[in-house]
PQR file with spaces between the fields and no chain letter, atoms N, CA, C, O and H, PARSE charges and radii, in Angstrom:
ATOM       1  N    UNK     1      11.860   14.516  -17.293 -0.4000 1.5000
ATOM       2  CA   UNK     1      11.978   15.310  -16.095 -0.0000 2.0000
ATOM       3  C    UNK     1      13.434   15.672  -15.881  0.5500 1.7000
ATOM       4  O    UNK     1      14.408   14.967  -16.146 -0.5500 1.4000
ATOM       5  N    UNK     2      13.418   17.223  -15.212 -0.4000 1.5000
ATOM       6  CA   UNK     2      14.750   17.595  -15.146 -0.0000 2.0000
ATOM       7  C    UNK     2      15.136   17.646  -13.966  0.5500 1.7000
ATOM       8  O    UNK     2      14.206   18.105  -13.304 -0.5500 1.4000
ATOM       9  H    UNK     2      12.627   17.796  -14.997  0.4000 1.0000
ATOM      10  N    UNK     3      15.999   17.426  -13.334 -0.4000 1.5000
ATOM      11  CA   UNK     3      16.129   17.588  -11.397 -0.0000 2.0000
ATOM      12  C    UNK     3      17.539   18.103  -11.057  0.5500 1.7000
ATOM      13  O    UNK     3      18.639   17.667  -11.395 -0.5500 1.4000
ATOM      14  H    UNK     3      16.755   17.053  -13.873  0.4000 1.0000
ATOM      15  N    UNK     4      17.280   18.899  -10.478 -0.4000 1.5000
ATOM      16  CA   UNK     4      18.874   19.689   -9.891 -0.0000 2.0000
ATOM      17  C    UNK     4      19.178   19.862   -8.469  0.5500 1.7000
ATOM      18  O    UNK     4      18.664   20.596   -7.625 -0.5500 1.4000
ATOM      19  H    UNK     4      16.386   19.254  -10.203  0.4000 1.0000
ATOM      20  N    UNK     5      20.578   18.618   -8.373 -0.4000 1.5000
ATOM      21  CA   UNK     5      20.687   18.693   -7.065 -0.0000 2.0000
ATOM      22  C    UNK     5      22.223   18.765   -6.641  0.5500 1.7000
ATOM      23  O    UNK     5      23.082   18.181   -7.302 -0.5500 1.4000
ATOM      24  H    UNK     5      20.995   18.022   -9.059  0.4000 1.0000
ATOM      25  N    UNK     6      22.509   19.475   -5.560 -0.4000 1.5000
ATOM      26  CA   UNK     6      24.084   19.317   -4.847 -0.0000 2.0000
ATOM      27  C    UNK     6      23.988   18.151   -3.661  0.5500 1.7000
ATOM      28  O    UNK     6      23.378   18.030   -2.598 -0.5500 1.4000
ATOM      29  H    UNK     6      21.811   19.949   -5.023  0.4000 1.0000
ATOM      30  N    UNK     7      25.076   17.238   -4.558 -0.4000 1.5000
ATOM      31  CA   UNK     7      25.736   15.851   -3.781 -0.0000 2.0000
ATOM      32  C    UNK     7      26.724   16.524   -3.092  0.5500 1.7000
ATOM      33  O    UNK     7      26.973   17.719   -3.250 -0.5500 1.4000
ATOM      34  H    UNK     7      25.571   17.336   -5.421  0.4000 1.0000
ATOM      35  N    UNK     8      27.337   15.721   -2.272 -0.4000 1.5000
ATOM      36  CA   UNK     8      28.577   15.912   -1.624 -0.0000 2.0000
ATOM      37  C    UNK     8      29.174   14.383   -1.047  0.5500 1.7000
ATOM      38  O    UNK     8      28.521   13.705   -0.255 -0.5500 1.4000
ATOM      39  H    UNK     8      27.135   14.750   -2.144  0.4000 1.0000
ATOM      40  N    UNK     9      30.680   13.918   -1.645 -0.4000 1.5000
ATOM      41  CA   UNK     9      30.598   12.728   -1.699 -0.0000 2.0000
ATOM      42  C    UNK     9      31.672   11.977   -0.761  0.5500 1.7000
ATOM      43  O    UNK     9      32.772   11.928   -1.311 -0.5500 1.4000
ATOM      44  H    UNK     9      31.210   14.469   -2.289  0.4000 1.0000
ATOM      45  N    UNK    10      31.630   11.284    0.722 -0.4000 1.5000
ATOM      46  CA   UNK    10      32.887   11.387    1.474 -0.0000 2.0000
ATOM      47  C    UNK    10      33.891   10.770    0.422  0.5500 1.7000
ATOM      48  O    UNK    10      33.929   10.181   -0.658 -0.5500 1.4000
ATOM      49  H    UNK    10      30.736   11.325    1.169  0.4000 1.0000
ATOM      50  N    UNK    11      34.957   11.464    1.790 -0.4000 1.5000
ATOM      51  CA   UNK    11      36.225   10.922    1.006 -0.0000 2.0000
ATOM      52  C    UNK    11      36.821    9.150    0.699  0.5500 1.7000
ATOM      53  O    UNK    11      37.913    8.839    0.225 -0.5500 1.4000
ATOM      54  H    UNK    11      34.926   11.943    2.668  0.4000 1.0000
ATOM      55  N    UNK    12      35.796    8.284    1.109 -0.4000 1.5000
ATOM      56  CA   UNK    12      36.326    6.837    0.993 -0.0000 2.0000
ATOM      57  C    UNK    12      35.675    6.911   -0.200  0.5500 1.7000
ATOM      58  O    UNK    12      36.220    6.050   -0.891 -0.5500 1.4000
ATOM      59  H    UNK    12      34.909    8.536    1.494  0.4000 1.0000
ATOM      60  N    UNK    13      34.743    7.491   -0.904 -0.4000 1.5000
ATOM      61  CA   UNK    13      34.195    7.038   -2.720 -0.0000 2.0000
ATOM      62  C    UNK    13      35.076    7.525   -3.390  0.5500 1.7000
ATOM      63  O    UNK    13      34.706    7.398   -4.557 -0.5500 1.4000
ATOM      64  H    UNK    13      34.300    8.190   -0.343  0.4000 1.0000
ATOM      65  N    UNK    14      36.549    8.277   -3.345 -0.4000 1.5000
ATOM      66  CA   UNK    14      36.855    9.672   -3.800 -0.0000 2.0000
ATOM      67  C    UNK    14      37.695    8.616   -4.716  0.5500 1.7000
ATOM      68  O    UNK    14      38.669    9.164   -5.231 -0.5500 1.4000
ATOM      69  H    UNK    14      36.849    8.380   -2.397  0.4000 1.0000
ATOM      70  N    UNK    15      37.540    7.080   -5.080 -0.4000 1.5000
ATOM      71  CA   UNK    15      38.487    6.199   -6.399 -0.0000 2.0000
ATOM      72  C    UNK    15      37.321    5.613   -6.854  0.5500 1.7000
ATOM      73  O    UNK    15      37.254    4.881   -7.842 -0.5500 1.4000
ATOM      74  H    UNK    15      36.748    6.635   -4.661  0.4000 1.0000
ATOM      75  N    UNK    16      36.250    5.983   -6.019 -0.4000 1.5000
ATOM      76  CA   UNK    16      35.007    5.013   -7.080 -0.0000 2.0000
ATOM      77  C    UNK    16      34.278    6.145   -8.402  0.5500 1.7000
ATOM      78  O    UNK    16      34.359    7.373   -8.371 -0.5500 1.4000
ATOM      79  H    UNK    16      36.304    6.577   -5.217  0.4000 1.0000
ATOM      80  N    UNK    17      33.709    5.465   -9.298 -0.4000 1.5000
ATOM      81  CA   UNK    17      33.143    6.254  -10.290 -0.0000 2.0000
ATOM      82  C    UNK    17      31.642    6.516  -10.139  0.5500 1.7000
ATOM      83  O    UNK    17      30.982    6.390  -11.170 -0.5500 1.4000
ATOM      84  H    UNK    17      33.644    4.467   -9.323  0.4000 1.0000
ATOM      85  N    UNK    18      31.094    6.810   -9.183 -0.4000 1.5000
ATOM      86  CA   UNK    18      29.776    7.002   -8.790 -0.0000 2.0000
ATOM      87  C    UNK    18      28.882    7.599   -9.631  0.5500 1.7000
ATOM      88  O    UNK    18      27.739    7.179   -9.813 -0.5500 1.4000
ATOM      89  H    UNK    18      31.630    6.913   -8.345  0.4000 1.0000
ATOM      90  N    UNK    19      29.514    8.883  -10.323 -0.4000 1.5000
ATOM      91  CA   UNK    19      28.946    9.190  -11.578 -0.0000 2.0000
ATOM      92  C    UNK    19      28.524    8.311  -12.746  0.5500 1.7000
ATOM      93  O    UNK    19      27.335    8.136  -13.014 -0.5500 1.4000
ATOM      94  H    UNK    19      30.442    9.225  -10.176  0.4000 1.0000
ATOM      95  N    UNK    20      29.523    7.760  -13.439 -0.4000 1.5000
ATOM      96  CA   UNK    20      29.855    6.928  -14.325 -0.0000 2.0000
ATOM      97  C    UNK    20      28.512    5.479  -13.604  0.5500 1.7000
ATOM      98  O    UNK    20      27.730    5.189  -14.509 -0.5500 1.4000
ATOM      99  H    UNK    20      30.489    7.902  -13.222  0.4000 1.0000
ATOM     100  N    UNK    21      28.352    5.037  -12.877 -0.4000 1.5000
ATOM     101  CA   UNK    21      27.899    4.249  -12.397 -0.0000 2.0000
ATOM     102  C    UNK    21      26.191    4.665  -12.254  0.5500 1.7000
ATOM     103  O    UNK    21      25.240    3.915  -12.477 -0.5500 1.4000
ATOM     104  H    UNK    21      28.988    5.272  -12.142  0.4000 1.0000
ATOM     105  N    UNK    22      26.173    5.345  -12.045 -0.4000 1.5000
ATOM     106  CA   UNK    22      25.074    6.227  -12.193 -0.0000 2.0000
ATOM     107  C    UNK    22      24.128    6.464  -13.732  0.5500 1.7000
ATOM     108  O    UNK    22      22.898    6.498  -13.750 -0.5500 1.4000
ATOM     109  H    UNK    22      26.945    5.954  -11.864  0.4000 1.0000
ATOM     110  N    UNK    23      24.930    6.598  -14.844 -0.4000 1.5000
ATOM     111  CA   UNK    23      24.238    6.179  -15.933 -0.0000 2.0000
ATOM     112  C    UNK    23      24.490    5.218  -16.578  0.5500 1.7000
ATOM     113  O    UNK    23      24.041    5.011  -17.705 -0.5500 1.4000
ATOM     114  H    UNK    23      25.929    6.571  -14.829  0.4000 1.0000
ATOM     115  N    UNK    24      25.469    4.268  -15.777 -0.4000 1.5000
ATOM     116  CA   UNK    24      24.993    2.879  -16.276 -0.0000 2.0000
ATOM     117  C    UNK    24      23.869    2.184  -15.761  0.5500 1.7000
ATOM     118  O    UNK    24      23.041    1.559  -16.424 -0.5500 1.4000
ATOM     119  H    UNK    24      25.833    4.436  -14.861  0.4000 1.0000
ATOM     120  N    UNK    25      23.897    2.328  -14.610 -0.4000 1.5000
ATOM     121  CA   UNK    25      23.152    1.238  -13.909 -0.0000 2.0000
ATOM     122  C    UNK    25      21.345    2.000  -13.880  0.5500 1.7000
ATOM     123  O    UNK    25      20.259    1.456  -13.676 -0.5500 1.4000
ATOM     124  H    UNK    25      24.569    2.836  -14.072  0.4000 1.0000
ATOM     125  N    UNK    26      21.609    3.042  -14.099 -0.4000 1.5000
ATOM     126  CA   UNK    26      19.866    4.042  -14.205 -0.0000 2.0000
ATOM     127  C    UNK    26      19.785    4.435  -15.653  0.5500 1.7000
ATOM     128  O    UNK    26      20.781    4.415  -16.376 -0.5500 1.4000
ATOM     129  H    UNK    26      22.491    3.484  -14.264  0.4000 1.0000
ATOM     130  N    UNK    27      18.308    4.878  -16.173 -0.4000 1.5000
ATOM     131  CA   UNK    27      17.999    4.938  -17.316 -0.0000 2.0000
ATOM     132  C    UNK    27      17.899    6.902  -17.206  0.5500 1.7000
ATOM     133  O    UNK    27      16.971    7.684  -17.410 -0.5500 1.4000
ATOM     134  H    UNK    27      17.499    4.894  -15.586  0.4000 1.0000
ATOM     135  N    UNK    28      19.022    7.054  -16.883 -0.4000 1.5000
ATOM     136  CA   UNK    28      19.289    8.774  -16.430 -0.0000 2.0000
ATOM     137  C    UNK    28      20.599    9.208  -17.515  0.5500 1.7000
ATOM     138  O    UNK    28      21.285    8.363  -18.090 -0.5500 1.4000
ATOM     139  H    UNK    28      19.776    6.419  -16.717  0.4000 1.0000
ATOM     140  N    UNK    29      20.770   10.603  -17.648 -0.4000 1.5000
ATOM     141  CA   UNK    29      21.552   11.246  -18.207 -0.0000 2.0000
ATOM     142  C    UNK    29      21.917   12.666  -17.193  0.5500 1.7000
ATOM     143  O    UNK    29      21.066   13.499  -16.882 -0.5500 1.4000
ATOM     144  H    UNK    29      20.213   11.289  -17.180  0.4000 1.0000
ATOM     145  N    UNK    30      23.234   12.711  -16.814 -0.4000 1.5000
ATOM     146  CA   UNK    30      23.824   13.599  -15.551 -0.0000 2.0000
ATOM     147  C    UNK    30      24.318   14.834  -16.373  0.5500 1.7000
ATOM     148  O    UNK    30      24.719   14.527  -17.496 -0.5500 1.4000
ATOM     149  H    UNK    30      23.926   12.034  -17.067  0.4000 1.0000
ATOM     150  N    UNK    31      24.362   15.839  -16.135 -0.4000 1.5000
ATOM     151  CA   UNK    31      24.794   17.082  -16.163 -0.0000 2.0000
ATOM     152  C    UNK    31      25.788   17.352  -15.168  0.5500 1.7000
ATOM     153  O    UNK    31      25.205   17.461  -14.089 -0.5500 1.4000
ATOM     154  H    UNK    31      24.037   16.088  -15.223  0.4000 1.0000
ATOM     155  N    UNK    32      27.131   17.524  -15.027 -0.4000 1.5000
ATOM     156  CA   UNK    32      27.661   17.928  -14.551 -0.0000 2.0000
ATOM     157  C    UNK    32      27.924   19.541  -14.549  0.5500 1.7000
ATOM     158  O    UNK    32      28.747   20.012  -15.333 -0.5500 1.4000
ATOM     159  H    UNK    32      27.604   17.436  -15.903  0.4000 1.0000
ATOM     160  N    UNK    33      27.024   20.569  -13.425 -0.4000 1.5000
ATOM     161  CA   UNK    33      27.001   21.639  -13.992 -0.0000 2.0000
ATOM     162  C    UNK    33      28.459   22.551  -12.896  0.5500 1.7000
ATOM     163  O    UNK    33      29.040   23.571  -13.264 -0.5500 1.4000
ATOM     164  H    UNK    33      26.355   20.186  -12.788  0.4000 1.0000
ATOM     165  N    UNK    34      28.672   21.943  -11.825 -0.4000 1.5000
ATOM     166  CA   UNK    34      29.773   22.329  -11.151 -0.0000 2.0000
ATOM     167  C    UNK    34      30.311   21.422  -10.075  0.5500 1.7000
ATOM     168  O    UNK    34      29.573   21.034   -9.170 -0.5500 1.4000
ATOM     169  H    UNK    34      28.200   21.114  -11.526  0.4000 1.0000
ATOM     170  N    UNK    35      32.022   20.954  -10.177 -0.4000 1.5000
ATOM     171  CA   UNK    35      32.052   20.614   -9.060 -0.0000 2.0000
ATOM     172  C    UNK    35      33.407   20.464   -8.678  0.5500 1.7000
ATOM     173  O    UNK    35      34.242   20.861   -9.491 -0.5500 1.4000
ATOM     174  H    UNK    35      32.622   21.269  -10.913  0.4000 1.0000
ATOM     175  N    UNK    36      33.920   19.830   -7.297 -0.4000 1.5000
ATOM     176  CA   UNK    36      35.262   19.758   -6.884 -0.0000 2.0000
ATOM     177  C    UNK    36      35.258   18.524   -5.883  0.5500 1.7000
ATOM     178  O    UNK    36      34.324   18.024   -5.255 -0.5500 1.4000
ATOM     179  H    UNK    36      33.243   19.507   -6.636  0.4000 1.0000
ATOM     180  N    UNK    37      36.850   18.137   -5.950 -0.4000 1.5000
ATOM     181  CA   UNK    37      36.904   17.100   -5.888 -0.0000 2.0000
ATOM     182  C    UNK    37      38.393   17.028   -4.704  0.5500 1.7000
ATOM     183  O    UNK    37      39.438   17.493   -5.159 -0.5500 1.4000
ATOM     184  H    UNK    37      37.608   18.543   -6.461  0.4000 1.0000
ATOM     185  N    UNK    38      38.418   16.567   -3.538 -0.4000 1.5000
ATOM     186  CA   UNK    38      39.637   16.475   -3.113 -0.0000 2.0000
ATOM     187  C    UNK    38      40.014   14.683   -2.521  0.5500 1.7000
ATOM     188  O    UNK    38      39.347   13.726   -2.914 -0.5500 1.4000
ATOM     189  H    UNK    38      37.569   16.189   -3.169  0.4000 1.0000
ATOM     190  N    UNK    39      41.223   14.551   -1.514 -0.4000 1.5000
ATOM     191  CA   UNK    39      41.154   13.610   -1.174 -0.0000 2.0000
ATOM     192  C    UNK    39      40.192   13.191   -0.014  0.5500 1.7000
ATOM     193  O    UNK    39      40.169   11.987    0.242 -0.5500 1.4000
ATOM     194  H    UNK    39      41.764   15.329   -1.195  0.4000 1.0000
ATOM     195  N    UNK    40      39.615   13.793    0.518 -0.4000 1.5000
ATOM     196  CA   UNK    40      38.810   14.468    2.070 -0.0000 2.0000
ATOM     197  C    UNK    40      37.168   14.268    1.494  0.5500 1.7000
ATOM     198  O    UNK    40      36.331   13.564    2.058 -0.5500 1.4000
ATOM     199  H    UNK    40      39.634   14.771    0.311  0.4000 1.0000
ATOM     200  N    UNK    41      36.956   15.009    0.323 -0.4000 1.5000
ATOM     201  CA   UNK    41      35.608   15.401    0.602 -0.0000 2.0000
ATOM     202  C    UNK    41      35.311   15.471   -1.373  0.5500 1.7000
ATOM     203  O    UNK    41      36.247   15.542   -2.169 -0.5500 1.4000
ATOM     204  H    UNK    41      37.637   15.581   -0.136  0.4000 1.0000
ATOM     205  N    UNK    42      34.220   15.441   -1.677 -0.4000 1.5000
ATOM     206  CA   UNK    42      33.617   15.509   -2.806 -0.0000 2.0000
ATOM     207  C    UNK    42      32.413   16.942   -3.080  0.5500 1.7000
ATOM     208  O    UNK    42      31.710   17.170   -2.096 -0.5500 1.4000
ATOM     209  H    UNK    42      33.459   15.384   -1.031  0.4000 1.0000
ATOM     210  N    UNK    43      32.220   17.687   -4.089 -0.4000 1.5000
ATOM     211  CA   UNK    43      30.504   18.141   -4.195 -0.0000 2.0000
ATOM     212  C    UNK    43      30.495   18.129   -5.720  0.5500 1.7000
ATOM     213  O    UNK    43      31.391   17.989   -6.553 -0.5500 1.4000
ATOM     214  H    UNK    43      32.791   17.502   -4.888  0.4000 1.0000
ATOM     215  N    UNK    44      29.205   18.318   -5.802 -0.4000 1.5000
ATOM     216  CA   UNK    44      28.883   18.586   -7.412 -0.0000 2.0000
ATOM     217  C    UNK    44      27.691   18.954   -7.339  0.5500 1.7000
ATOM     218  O    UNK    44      26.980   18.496   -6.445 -0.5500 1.4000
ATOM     219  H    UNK    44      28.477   18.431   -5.125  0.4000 1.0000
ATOM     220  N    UNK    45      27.154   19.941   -8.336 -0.4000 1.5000
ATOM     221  CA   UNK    45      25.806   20.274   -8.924 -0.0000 2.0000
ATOM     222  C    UNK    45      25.633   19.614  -10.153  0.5500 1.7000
ATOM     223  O    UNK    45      26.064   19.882  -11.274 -0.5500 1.4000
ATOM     224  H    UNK    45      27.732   20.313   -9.062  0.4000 1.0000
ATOM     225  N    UNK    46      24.692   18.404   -9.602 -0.4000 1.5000
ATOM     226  CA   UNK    46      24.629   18.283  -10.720 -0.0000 2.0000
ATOM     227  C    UNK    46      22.712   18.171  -11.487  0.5500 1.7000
ATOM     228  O    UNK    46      21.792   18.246  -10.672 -0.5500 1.4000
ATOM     229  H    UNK    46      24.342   18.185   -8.691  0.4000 1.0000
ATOM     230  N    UNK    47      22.425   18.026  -12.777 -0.4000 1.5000
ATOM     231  CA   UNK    47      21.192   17.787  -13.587 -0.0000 2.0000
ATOM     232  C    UNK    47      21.103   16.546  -13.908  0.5500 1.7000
ATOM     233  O    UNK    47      21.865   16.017  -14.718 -0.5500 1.4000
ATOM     234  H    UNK    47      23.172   17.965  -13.439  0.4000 1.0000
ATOM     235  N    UNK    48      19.774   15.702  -13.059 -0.4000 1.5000
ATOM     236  CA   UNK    48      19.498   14.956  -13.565 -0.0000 2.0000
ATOM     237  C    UNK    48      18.232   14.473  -14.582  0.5500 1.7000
ATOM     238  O    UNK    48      17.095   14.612  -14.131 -0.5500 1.4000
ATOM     239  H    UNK    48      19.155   16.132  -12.402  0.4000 1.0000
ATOM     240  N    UNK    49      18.388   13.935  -15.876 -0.4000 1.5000
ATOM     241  CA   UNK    49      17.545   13.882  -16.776 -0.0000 2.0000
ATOM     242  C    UNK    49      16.829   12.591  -16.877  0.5500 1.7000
ATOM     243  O    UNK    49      17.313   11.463  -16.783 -0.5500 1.4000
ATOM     244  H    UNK    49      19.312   13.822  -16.242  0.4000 1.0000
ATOM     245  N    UNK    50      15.967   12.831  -17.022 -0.4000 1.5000
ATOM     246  CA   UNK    50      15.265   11.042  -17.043 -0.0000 2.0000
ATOM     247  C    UNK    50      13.939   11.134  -16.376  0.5500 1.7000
ATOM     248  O    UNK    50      13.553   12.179  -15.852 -0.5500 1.4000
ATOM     249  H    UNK    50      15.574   13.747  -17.099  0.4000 1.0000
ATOM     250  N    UNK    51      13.100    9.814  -16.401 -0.4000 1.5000
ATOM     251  CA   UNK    51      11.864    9.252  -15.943 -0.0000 2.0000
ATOM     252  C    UNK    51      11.693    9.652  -14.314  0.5500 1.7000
ATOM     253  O    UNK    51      12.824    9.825  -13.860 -0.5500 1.4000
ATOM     254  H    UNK    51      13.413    8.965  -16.826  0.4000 1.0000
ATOM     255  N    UNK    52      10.913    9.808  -13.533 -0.4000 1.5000
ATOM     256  CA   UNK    52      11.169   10.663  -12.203 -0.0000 2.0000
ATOM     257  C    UNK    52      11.180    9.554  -11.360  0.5500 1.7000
ATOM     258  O    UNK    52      11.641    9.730  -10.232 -0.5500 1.4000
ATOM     259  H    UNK    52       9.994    9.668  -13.902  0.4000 1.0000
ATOM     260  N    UNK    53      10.727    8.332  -11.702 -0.4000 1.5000
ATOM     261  CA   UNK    53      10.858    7.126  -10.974 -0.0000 2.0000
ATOM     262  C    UNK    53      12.496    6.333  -11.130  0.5500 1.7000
ATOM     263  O    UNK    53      13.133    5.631  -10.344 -0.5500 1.4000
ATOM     264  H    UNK    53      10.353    8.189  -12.618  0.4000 1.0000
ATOM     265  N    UNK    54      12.783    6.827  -12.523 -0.4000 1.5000
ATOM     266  CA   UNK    54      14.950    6.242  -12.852 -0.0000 2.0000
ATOM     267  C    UNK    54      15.716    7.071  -11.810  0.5500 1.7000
ATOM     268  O    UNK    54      16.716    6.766  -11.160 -0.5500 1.4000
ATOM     269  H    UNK    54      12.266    7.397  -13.161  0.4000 1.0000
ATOM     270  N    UNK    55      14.739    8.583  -11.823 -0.4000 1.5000
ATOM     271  CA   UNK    55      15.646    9.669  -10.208 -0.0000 2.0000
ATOM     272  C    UNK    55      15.850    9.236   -9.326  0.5500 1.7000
ATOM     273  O    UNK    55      16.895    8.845   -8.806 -0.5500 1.4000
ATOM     274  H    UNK    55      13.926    8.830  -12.351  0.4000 1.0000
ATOM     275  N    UNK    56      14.351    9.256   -8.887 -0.4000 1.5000
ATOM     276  CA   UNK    56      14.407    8.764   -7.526 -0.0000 2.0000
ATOM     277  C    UNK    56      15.086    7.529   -7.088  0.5500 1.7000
ATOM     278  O    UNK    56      15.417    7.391   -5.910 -0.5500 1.4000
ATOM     279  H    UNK    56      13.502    9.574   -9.309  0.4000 1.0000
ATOM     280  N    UNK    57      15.390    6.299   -8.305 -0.4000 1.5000
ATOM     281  CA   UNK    57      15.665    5.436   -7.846 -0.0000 2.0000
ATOM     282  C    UNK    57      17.416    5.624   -8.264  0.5500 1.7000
ATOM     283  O    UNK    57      18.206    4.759   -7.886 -0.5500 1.4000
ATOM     284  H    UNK    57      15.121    6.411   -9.262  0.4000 1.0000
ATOM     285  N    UNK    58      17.778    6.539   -8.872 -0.4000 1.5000
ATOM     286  CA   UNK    58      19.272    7.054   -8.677 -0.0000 2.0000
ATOM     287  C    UNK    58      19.466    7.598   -7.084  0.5500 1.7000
ATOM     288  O    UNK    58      20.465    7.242   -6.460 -0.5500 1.4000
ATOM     289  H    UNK    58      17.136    7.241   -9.179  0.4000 1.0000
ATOM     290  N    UNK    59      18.460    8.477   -6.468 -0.4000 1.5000
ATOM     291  CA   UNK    59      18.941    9.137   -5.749 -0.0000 2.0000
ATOM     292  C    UNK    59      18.909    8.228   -4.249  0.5500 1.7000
ATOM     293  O    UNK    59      19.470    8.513   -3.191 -0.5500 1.4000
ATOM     294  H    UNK    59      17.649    8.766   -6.975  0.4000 1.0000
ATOM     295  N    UNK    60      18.144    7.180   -4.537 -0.4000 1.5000
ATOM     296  CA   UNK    60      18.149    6.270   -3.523 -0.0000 2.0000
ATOM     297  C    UNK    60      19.690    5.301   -3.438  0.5500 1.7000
ATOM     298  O    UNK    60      20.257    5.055   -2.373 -0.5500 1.4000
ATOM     299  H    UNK    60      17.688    6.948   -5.397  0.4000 1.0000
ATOM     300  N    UNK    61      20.063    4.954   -4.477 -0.4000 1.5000
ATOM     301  CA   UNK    61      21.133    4.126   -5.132 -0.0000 2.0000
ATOM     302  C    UNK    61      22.323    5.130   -4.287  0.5500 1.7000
ATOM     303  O    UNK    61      23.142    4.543   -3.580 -0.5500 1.4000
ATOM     304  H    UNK    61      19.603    5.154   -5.342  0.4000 1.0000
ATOM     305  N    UNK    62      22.391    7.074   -4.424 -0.4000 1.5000
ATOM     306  CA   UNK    62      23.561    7.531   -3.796 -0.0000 2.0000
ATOM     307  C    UNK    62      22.899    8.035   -2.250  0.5500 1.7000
ATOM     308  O    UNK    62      23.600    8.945   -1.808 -0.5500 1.4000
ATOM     309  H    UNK    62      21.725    7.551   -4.999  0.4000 1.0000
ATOM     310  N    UNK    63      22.132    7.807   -1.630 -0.4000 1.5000
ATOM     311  CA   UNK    63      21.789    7.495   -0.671 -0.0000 2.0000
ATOM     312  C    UNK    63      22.531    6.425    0.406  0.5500 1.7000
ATOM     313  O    UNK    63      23.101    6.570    1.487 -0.5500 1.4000
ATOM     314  H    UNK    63      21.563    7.068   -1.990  0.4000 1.0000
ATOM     315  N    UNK    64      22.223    5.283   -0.457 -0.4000 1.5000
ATOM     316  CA   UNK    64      22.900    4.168    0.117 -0.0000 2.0000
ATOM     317  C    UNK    64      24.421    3.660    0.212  0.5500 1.7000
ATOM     318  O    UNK    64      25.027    2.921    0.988 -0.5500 1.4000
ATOM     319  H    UNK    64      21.760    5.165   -1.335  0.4000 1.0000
ATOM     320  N    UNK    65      24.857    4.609   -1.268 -0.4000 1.5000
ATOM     321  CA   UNK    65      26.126    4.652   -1.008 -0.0000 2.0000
ATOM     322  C    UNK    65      26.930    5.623    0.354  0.5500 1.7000
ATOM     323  O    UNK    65      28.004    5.369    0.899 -0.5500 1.4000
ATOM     324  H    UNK    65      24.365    5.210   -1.899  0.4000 1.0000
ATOM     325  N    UNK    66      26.168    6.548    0.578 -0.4000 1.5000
ATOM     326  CA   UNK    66      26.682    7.776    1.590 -0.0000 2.0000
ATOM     327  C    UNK    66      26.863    8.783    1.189  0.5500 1.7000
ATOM     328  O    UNK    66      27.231    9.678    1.951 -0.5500 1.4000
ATOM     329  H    UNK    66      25.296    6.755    0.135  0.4000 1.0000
ATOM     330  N    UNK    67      26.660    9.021   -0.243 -0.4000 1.5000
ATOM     331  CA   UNK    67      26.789    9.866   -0.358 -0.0000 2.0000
ATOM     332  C    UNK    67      25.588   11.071    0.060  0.5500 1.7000
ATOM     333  O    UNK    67      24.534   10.506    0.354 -0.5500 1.4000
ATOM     334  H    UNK    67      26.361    8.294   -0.861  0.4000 1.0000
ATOM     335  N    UNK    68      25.518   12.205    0.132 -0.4000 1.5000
ATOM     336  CA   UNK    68      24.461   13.517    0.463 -0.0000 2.0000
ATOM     337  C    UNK    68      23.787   14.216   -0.520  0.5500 1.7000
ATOM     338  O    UNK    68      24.260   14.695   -1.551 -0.5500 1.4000
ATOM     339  H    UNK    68      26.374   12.664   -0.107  0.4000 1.0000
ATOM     340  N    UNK    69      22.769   14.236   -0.166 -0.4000 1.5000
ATOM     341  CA   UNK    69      22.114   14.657   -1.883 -0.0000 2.0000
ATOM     342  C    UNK    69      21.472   15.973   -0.993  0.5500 1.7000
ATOM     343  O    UNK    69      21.260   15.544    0.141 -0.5500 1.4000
ATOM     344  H    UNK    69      22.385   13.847    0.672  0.4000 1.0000
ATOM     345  N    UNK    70      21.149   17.173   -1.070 -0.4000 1.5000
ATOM     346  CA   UNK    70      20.834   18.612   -0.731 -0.0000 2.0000
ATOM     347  C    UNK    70      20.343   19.167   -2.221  0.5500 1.7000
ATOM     348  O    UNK    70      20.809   19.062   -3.356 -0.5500 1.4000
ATOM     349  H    UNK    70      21.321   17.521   -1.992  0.4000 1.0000
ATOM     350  N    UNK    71      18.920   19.944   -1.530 -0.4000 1.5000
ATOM     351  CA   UNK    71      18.556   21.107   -2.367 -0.0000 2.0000
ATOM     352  C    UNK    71      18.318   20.344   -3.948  0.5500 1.7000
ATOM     353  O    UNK    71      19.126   20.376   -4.876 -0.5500 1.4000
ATOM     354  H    UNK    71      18.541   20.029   -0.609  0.4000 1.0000
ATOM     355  N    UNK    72      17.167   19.764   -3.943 -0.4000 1.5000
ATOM     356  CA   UNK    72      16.676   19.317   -5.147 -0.0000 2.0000
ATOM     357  C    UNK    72      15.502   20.192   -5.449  0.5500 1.7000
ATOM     358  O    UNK    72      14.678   20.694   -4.685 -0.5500 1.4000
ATOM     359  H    UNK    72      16.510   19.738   -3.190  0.4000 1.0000
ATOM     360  N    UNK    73      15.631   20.254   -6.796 -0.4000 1.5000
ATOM     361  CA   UNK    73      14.870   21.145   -7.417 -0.0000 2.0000
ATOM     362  C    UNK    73      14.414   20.793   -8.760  0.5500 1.7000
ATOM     363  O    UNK    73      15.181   20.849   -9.722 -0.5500 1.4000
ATOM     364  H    UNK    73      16.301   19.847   -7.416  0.4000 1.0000
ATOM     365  N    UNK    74      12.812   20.321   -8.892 -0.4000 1.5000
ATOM     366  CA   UNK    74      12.811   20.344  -10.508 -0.0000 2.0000
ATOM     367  C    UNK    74      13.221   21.513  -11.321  0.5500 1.7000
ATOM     368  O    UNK    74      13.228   22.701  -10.998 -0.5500 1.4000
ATOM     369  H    UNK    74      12.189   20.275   -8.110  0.4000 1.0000
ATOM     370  N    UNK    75      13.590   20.905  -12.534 -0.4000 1.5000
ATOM     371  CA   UNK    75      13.816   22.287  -13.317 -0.0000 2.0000
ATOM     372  C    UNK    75      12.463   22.406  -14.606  0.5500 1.7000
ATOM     373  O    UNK    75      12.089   21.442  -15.274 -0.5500 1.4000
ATOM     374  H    UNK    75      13.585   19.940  -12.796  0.4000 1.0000
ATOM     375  N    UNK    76      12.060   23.420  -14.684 -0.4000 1.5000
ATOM     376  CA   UNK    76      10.578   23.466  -15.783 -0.0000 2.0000
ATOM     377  C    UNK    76      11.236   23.517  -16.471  0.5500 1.7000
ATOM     378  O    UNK    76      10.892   23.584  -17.651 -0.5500 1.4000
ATOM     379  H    UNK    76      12.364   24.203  -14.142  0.4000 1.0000
């Protein structure tokens, strides 16, 4: 399963590796298809690849961190 979504990440994660953390700790593979990064504020579009139950349980994982997950979309 393919899933495409825009995060947006506050600025207290903006030294953590949330990405990176993200395909360690889930059985997922990220697409980074656009994003920017300041000291203030985070976004990214990104693709996520994997089992739809490793998603969801990624997207719960940046949930809890604070981060904002918007506009998910499978991709066929």
């Amino acid at each position: 399963m393919e899933i495409k979504a825009e995060i947006t990440f506050p600025g207290e994660l903006k030294d953590e590796p949330i990405i990176c953390n993200l395909c360690k700790k889930f059985d997922i593979i990220i697409n980074i298809i656009e994003a920017s990064f300041s000291t203030e504020i985070g976004w990214a579009i990104l693709v996520f690849k994997g089992e739809e139950a490793e998603c969801k349980r990624a997207f719960d994982y940046l949930n809890n961190r604070g981060v904002k997950i918007e506009n998910i979309q499978p991709i066929q």
